[in-house]
Backbone as CSV, one residue per row, in Angstrom:
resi,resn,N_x,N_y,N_z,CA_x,CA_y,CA_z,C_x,C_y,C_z
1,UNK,24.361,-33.208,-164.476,23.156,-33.713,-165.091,22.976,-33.051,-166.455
2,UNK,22.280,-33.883,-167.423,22.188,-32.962,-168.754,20.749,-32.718,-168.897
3,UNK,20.686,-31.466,-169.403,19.533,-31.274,-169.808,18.754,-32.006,-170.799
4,UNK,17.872,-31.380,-170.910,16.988,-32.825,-171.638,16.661,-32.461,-173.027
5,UNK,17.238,-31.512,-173.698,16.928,-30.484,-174.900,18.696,-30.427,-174.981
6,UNK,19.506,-30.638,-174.359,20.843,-30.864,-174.199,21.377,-30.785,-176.054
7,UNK,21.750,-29.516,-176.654,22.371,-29.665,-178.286,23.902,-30.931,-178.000
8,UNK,23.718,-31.914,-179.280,25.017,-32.719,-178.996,26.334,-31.805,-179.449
9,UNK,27.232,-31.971,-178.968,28.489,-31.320,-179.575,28.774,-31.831,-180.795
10,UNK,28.694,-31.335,-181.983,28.847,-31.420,-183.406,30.090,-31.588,-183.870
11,UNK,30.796,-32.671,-184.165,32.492,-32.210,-184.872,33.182,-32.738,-183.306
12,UNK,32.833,-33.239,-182.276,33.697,-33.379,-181.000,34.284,-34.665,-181.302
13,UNK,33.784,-35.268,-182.039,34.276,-37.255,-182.619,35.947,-36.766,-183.166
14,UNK,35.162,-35.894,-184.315,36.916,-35.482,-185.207,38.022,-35.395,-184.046
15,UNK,37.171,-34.240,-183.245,38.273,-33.145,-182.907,39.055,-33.858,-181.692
16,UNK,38.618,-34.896,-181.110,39.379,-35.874,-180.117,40.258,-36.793,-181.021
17,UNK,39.368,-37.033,-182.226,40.715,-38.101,-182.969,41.747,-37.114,-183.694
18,UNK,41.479,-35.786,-183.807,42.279,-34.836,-184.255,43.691,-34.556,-183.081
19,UNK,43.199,-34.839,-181.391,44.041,-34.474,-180.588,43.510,-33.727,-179.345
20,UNK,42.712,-33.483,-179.945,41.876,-32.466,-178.759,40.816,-32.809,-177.870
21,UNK,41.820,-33.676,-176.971,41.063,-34.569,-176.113,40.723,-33.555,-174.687
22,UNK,40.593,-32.154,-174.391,40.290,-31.521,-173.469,38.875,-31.182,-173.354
23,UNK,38.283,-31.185,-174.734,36.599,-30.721,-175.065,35.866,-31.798,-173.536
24,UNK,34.925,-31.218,-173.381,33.822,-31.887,-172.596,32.893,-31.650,-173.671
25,UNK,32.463,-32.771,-174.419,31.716,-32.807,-175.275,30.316,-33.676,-175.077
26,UNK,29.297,-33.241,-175.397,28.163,-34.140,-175.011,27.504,-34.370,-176.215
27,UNK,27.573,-36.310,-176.086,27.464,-37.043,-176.706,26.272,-38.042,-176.941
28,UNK,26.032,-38.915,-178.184,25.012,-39.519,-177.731,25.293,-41.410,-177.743
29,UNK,25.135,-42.360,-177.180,25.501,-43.634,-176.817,24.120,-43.993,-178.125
30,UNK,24.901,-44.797,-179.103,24.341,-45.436,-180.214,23.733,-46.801,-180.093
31,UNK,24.846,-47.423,-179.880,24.534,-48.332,-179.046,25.693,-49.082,-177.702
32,UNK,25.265,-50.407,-177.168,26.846,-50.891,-175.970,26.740,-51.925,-176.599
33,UNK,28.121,-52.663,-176.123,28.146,-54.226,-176.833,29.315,-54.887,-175.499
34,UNK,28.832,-55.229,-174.723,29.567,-56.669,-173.965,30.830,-56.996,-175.025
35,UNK,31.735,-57.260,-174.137,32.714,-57.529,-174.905,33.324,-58.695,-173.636
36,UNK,34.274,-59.955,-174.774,34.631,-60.727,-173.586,35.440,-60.235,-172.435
37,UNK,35.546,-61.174,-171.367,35.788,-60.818,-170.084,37.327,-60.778,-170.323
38,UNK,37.884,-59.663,-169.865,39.429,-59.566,-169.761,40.348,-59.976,-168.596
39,UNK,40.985,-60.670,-168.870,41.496,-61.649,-167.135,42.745,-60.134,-166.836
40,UNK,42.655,-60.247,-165.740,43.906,-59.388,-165.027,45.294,-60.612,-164.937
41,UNK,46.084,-60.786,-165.248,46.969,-61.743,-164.999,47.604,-61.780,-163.729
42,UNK,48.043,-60.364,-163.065,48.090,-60.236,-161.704,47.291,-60.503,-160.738
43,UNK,45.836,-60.713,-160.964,45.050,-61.274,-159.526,44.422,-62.360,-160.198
44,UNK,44.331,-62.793,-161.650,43.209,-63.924,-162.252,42.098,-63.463,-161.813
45,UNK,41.393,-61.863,-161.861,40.342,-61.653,-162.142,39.749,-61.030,-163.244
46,UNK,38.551,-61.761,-163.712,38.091,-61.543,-165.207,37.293,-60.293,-164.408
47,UNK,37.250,-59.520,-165.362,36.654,-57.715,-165.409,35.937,-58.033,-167.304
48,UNK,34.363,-57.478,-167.346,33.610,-57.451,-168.155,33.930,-55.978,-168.769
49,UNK,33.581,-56.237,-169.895,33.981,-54.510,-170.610,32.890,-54.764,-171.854
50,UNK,32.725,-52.805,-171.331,32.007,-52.654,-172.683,32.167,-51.926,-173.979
51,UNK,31.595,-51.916,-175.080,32.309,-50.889,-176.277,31.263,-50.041,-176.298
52,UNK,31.490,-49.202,-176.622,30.206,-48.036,-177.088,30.129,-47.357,-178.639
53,UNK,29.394,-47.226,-178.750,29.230,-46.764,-180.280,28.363,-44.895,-179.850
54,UNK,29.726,-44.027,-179.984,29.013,-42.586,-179.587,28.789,-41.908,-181.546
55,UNK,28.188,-41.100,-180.924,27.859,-39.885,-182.197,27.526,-38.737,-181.222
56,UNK,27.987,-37.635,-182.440,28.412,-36.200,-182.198,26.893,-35.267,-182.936
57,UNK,26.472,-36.059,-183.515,25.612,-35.366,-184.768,25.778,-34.967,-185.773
58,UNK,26.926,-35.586,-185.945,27.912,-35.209,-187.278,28.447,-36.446,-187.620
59,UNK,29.129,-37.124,-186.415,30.155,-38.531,-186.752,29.924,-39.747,-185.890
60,UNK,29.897,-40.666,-186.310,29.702,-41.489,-185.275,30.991,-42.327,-185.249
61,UNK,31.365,-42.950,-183.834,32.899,-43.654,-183.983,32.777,-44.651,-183.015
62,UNK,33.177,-45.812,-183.395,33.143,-46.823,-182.447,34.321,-47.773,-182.974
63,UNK,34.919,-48.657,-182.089,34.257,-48.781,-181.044,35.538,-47.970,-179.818
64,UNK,34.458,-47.745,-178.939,34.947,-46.478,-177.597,34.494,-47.464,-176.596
65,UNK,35.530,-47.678,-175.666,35.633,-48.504,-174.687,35.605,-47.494,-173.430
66,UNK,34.965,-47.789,-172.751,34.306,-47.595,-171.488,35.210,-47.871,-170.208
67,UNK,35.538,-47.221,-169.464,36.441,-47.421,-168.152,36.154,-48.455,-167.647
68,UNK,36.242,-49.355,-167.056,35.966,-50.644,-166.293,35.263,-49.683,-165.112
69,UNK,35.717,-49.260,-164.522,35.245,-48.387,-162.991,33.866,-47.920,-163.205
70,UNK,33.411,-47.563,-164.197,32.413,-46.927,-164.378,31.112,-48.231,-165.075
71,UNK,31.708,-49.604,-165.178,30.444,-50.032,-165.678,29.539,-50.022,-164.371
72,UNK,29.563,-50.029,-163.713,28.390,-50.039,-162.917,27.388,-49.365,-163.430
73,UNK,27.498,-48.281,-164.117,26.614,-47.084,-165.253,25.350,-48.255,-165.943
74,UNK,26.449,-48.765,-166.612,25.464,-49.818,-167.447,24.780,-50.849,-166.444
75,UNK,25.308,-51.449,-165.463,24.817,-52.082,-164.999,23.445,-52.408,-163.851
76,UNK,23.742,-50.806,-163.969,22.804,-50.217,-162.854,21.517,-49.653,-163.886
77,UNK,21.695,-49.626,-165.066,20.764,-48.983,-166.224,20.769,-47.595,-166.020
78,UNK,21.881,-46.736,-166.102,21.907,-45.256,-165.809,22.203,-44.950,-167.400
79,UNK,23.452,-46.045,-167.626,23.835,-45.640,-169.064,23.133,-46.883,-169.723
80,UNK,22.450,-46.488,-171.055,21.919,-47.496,-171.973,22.087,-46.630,-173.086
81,UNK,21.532,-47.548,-174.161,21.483,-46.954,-175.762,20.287,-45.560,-175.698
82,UNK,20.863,-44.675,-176.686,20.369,-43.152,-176.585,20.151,-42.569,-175.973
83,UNK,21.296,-42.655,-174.374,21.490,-41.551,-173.498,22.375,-40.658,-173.928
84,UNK,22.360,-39.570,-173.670,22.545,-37.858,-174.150,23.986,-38.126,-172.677
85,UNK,25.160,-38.075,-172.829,26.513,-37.887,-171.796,27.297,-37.048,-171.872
86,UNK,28.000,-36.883,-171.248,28.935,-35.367,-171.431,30.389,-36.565,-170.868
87,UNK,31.184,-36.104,-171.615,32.074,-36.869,-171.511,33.059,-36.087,-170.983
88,UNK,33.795,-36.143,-169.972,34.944,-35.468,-168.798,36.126,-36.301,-169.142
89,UNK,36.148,-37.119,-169.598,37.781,-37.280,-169.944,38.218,-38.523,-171.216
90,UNK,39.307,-38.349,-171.803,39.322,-38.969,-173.142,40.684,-39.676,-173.258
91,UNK,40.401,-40.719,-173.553,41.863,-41.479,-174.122,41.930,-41.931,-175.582
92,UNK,42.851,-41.154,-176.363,42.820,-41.944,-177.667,44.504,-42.399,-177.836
93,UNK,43.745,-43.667,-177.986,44.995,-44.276,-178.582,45.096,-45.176,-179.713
């Protein structure tokens, strides 16, 4: 859970596109944006995805795509625009 006075991690935007995707950095959700439905070609099931637009308090970087597994977040209204997250794991590619 984050605290609610929670400081954002400053410079954590760079330092993942720098390589240093180990930080648990806590972040802030700018805004989400629906993105079209992506078909699986192996089962012909469409899966909804979302983009996120984070900032560090320093940088903001988008667009950051969201695990499929985890929209339920959004969907459930846990994650929305200007929630404070701590982010546990990173893919840049």
């Amino acid at each position: 859970m984050i605290k609610r006075n929670q400081q954002l991690t400053t410079g954590a935007l760079m330092r993942y596109l720098c390589g240093n995707t180990s930080e648990k950095a806590i972040l802030q959700v700018v805004d989400i944006k629906v993105i079209e439905k992506i078909k699986n070609d192996d089962t012909s099931i469409f899966t909804k995805c979302y983009h996120l637009i984070l900032s560090d308090g320093k940088h903001t970087f988008s667009p950051c795509m969201l695990d499929t597994k985890v929209n339920k977040l959004i969907e459930m209204n846990f994650l929305k625009e200007n929630s404070i997250i701590r982010i546990d794991c990173v893919i840049v590619n």
